[in-house]
C-alpha positions as semicolon CSV with decimal commas, in nm:
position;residue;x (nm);y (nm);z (nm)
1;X;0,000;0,000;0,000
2;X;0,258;0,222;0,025
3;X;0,337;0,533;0,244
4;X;0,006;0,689;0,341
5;X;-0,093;0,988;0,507
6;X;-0,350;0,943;0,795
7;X;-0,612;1,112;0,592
8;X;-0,567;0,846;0,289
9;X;-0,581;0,578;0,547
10;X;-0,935;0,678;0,700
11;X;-1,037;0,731;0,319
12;X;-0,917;0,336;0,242
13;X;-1,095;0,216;0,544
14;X;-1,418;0,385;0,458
15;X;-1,403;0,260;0,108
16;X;-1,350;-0,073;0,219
17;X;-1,637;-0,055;0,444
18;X;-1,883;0,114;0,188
19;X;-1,771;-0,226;-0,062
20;X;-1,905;-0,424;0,177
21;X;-2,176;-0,284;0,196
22;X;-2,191;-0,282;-0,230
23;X;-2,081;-0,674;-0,214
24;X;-2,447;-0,736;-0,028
25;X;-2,597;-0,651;-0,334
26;X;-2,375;-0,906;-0,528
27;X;-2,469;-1,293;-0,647
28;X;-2,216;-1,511;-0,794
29;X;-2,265;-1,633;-1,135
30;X;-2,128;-1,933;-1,274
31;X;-2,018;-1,763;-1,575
32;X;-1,979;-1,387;-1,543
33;X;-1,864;-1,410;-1,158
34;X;-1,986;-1,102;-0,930
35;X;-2,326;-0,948;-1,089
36;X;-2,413;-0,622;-0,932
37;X;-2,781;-0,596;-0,832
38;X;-2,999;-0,301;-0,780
39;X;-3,088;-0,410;-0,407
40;X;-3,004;-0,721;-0,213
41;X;-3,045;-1,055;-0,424
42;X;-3,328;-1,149;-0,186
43;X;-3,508;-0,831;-0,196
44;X;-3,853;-0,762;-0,432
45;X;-3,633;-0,696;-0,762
46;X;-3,293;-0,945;-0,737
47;X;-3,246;-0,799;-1,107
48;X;-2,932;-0,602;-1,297
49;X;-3,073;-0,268;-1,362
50;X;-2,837;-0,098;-1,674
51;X;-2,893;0,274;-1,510
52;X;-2,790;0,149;-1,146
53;X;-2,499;-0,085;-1,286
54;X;-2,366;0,242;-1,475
55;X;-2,347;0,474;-1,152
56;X;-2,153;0,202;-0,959
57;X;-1,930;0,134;-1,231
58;X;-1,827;0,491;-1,232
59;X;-1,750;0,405;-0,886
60;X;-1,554;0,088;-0,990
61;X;-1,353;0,279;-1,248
62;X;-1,219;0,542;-0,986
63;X;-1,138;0,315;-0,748
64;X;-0,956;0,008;-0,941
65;X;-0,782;0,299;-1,149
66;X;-0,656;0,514;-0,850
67;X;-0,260;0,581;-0,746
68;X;-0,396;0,565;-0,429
69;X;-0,372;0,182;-0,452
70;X;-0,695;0,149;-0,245
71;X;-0,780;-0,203;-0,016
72;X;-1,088;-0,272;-0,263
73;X;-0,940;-0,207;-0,626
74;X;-0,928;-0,561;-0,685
75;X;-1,321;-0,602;-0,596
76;X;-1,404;-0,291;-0,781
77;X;-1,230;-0,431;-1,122
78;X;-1,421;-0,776;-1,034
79;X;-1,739;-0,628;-1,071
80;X;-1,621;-0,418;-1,367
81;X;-1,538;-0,680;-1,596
82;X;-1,836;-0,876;-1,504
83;X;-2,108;-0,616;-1,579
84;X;-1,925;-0,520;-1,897
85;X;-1,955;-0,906;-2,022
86;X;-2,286;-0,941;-1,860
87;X;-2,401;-0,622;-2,061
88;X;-2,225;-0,699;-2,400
89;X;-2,433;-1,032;-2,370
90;X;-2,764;-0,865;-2,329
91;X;-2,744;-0,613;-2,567
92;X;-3,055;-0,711;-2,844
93;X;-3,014;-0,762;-3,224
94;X;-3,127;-0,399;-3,306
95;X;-2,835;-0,305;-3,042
96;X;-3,061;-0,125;-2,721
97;X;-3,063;-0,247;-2,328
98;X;-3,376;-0,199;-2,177
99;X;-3,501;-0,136;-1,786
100;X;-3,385;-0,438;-1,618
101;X;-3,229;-0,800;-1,651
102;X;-3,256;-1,117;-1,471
103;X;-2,952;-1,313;-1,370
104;X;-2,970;-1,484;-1,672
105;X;-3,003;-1,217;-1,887
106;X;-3,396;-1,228;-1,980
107;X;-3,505;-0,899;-2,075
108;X;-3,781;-0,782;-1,756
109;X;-3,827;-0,446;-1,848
110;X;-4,175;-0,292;-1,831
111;X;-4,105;0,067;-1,926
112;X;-3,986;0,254;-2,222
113;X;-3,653;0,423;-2,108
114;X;-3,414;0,502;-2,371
115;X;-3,133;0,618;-2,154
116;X;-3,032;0,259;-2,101
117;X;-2,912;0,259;-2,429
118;X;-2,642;0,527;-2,297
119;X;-2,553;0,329;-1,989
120;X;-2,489;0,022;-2,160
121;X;-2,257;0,145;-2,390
122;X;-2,123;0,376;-2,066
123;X;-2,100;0,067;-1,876
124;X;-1,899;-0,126;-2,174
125;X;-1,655;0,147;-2,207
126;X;-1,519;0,201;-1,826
127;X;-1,434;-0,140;-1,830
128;X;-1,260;-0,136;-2,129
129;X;-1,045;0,222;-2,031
130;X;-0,986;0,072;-1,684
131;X;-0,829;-0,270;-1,797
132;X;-0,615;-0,072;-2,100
133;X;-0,473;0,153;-1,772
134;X;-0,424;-0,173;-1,560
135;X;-0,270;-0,318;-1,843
136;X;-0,500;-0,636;-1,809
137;X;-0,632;-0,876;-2,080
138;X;-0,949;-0,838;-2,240
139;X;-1,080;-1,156;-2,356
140;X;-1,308;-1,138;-2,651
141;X;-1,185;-0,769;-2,730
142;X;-1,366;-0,742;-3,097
143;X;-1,704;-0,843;-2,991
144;X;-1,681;-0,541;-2,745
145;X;-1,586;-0,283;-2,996
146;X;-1,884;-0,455;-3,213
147;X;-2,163;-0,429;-2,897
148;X;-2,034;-0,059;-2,877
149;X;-2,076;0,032;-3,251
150;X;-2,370;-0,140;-3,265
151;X;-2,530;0,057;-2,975
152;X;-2,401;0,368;-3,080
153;X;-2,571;0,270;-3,417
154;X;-2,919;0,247;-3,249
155;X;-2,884;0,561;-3,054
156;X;-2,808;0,765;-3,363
157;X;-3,059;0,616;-3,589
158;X;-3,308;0,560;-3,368
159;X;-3,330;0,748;-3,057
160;X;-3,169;1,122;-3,237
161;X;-3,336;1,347;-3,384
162;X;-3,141;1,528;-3,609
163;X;-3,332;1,838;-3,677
164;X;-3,383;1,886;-3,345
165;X;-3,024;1,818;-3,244
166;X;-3,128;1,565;-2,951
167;X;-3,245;1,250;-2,764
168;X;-3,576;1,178;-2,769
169;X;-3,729;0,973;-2,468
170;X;-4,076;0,821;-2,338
171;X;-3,902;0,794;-1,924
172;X;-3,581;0,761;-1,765
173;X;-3,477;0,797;-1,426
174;X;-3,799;0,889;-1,269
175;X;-4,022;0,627;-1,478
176;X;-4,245;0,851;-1,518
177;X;-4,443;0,999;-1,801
178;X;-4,337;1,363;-1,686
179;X;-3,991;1,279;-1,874
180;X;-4,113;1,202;-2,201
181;X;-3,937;1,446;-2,472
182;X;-3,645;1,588;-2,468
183;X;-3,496;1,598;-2,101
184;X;-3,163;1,697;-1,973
185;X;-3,092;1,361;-1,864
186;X;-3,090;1,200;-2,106
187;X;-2,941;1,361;-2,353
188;X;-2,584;1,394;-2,063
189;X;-2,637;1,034;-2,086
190;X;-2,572;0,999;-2,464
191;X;-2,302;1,293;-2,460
192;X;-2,158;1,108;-2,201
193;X;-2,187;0,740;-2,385
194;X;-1,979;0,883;-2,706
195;X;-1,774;1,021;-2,491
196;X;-1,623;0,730;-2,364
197;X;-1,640;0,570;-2,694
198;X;-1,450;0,863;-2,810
199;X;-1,159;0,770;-2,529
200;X;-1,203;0,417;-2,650
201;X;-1,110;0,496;-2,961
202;X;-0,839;0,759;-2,879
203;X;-0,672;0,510;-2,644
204;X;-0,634;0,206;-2,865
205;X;-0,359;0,131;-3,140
206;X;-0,633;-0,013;-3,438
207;X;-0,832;0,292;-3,644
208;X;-1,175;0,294;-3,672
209;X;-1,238;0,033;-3,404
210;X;-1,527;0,319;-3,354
211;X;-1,718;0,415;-3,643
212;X;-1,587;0,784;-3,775
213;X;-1,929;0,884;-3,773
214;X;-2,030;0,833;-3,439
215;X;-1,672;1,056;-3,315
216;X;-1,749;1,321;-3,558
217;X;-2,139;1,337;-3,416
218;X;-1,973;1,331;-3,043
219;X;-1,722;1,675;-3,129
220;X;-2,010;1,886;-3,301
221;X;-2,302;1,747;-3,000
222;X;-2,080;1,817;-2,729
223;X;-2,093;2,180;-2,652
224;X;-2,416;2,208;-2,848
225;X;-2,625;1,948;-2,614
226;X;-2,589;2,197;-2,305
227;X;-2,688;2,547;-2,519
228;X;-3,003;2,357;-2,594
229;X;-3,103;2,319;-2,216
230;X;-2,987;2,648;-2,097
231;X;-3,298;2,893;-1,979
232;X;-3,288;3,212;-1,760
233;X;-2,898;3,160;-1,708
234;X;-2,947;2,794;-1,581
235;X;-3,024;2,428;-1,673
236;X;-3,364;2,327;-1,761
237;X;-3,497;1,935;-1,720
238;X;-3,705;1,926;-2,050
239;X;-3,827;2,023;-2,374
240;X;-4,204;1,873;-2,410
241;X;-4,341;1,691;-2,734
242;X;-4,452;1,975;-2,863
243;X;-4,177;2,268;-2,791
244;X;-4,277;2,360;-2,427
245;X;-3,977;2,443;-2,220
246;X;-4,036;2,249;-1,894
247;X;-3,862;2,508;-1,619
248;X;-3,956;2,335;-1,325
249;X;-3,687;2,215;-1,066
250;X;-3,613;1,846;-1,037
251;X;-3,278;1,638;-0,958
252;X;-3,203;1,624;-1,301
253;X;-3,036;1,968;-1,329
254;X;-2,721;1,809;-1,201
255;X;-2,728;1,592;-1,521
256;X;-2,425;1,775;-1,684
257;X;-2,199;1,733;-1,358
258;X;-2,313;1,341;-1,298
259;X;-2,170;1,274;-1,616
260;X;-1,860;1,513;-1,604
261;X;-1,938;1,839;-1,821
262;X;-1,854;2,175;-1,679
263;X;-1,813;2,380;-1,953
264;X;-2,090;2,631;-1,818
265;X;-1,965;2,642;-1,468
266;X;-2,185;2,925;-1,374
267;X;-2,526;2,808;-1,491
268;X;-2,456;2,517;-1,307
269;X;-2,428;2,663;-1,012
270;X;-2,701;2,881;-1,062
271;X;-2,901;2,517;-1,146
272;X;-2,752;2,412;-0,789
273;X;-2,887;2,705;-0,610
274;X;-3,233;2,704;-0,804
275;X;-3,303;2,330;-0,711
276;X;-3,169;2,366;-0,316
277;X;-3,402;2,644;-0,246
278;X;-3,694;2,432;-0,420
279;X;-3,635;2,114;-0,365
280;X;-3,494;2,132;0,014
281;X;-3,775;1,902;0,225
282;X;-3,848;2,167;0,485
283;X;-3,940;1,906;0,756
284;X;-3,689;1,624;0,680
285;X;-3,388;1,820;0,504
286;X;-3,188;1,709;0,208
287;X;-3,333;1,764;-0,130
288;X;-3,639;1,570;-0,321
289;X;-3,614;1,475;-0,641
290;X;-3,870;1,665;-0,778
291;X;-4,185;1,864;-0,650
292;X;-4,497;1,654;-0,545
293;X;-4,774;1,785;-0,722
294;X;-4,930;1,443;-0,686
295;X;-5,233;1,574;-0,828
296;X;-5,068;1,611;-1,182
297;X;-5,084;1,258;-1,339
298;X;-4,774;1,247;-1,478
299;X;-4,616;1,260;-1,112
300;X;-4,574;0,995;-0,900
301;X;-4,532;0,983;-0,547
302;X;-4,411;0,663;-0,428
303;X;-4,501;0,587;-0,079
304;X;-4,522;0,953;0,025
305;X;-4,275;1,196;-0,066
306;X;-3,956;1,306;0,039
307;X;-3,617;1,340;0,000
308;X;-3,362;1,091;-0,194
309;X;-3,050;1,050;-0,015
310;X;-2,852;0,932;-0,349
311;X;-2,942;1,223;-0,529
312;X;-2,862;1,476;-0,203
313;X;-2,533;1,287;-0,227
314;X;-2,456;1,435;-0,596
315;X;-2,566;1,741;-0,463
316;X;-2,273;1,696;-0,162
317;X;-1,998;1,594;-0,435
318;X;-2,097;1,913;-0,631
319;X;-2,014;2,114;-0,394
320;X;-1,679;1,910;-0,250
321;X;-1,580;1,986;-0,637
322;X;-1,699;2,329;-0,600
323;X;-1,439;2,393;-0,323
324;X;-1,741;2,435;-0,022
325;X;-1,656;2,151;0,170
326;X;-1,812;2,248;0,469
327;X;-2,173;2,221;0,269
328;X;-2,069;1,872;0,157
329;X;-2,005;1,796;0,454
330;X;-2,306;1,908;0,598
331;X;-2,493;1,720;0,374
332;X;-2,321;1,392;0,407
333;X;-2,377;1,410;0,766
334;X;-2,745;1,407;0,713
335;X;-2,759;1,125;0,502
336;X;-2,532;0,905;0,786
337;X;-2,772;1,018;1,016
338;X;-2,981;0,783;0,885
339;X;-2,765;0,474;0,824
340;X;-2,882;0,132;0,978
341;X;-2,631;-0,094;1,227
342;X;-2,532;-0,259;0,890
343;X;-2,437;0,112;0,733
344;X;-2,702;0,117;0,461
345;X;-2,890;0,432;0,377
346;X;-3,273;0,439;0,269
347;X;-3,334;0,502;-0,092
348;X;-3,573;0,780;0,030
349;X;-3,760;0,894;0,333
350;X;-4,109;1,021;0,418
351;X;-4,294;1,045;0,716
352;X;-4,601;0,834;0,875
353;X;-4,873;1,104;0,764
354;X;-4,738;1,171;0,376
355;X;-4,721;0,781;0,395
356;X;-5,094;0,733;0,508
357;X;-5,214;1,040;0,270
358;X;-4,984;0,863;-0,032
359;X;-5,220;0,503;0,072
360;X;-5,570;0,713;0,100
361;X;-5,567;0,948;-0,197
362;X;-5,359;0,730;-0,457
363;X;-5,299;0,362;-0,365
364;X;-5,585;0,255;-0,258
365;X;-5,836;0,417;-0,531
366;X;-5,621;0,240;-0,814
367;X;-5,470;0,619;-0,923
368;X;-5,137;0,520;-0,845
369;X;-5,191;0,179;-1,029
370;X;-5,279;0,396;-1,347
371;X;-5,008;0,634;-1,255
372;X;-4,736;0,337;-1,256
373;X;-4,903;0,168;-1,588
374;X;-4,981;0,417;-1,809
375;X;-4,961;0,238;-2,131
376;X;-4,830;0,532;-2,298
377;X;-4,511;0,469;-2,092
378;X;-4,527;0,101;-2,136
379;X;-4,307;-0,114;-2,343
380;X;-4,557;-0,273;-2,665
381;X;-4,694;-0,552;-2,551
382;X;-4,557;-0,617;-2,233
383;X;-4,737;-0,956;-2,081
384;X;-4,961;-0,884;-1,784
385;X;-4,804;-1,105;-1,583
386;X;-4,500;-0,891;-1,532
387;X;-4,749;-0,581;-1,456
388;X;-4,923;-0,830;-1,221
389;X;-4,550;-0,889;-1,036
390;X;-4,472;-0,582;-1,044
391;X;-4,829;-0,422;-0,870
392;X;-4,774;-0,711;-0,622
393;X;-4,403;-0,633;-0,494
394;X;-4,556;-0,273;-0,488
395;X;-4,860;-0,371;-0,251
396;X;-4,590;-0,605;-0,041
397;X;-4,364;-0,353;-0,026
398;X;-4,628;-0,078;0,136
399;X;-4,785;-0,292;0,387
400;X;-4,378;-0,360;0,487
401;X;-4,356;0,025;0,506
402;X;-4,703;0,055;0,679
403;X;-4,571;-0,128;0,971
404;X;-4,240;-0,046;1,037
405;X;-4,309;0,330;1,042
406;X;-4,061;0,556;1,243
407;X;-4,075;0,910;1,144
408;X;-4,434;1,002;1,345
409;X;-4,551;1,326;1,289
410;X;-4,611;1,555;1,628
């Protein structure tokens, strides 16, 4: 490990901890080795989820690639290489990923959501930079550069719309029906996607192992993407269907730093400050992911609202980035506050009333149901019996929450 200065030492620890944490939501597979799960393999949905895989494999890459020579590289660049395989196997014949896999690789996705398209290829590509800078074998080399190109393919044909100069999208990241257009995230998703196949190709010895195309569409997209959600000096989260600048505040504003551009530093942190002020829970802290006008259809609640403690968490490593530590700090603090005795965190929290309000006004009339499948929103054809599953877990999963409620309002 080297000479280390206290600090790095508390950092190694801490990452070692938070892996074993990540290793909980592992299951060993006979022929990719350590799949990466969206929860715990005997939770509600033991399933790969692309958009999940490709935040913790951002993870991976930093830690298997650091100087720092880190306790956990070794585990991080296990699960790397076995997502990328796991992914490059999945990938259909038209060349798209969709919401969710089994172990197996049976496609279980219910909703449309494009963006997984991005964090396949995303996904593909960190494992591929991190083994070329670890100077470790790649078995089976071509068929990756073909999944990529492939993928890449589908997104540009497909998914872009040229004379519009972006993405299109039914949902993403909220599953919801409010994201359909033209939205912020997904369009950093795709930037970010040719990105990497842009360093893919910039790193290896053999030309046109990406298609010209696809790097020439990357250099003319990539400054262009962000002019095309910039409104009133800041990020917006959507262009509508049919034109209508969507201004309201959501998590998504942080799109462009998630995926790593900062080329408009200051309308980002205007887009910080916008969504802190309106998005802060005033009786829980930390920030919600968007506003809860449950009454709008096209917004769902899930279980009563409140804030999400992975998305206050990019809001903490913006500003650690942004040099105000003693905010990211702050903020980290309140997300520990709420870690179990095994260190997990809660995807998001509500209280006992917003809870019992969510169960009176939406679940239990059937709105939520319609809310959740909206055929509009739906994959074609997608068998019942998956909805069925699906509404089950749901109705499982809120009695669970029904009992075991802790936050009582005075």
């Amino acid at each position: 490990m080297g000479n280390r200065t206290k600090e790095l030492d508390k950092l190694n620890d801490q990452l070692s901890e938070q892996m074993e944490i990540i290793l909980k939501c592992t299951i060993e597979n006979k022929k990719y080795g350590k799949l990466l799960l969206a929860s715990p393999p005997t939770s509600r949905y033991p399933y790969v989820y692309p958009r999940d895989t490709n935040c913790a494999t951002q993870l991976m890459r930093r830690l298997a690639g650091s100087t720092n020579d880190y306790d956990c590289r070794e585990q991080a660049f296990e699960i790397l290489k076995s997502m990328a395989y796991f992914m490059k196997d999945c990938i259909s014949p038209e060349g798209s990923w969709g919401q969710r896999y089994s172990l197996d690789g049976e496609n279980k996705s219910i909703y449309k959501q494009e963006d997984n398209v991005a964090h396949g290829i995303a996904i593909i590509c960190n494992y591929l930079l991190t083994a070329r800078f670890l100077k470790r074998p790649v078995e089976n080399m071509d068929d990756f550069f073909v999944c990529i190109n492939k993928a890449l393919d589908y997104s540009y044909t497909v998914l872009y719309e040229k004379e519009l100069n972006l993405f299109y999208s039914t949902t993403s990241i909220h599953e919801s029906a409010m994201e359909e257009g033209y939205t912020c995230w997904v369009n950093f998703s795709f930037l970010y996607a040719y990105s990497l196949a842009n360093e893919v190709a910039d790193k290896k010895d053999k030309k046109n192992i990406i298609r010209p195309e696809f790097l020439n569409f990357r250099h003319q997209f990539l400054y262009s993407v962000s002019e095309l959600f910039i409104g009133d000096d800041r990020y917006i989260r959507r262009t509508a269907p049919d034109g209508t600048r969507d201004m309201r505040p959501d998590f998504t504003l942080l799109s462009p730093f998630y995926f790593g551009f900062l080329h408009y530093k200051t309308q980002m942190e205007n887009s910080v400050r916008y969504l802190e002020k309106q998005l802060w829970d005033p009786e829980l802290g930390m920030i919600m992911r968007y506003l809860p006008f449950y009454k709008d259809f096209s917004t769902h609640v899930h279980a009563g609202n409140g804030p999400w403690l992975q998305y206050t968490a990019v809001l903490a490593q913006f500003h650690y980035w942004n040099g105000n530590i003693y905010r990211g700090d702050e903020l980290l603090g309140m997300i520990d506050s709420y870690k179990n005795e095994k260190g997990e965190i809660p995807e998001h929290l509500s209280t006992c009333q917003r809870f019992e309000e969510f169960m009176e006004r939406e679940w239990n009339p059937g709105i939520d149901f319609q809310k959740e499948f909206y055929k509009p929103i739906l994959l074609e054809n997608v068998e019942f019996d998956k909805i069925l599953e699906e509404a089950n877990n749901m109705h499982k999963s809120y009695y669970e929450t029904g009992k075991s409620c802790i936050i009582r309002d005075d």
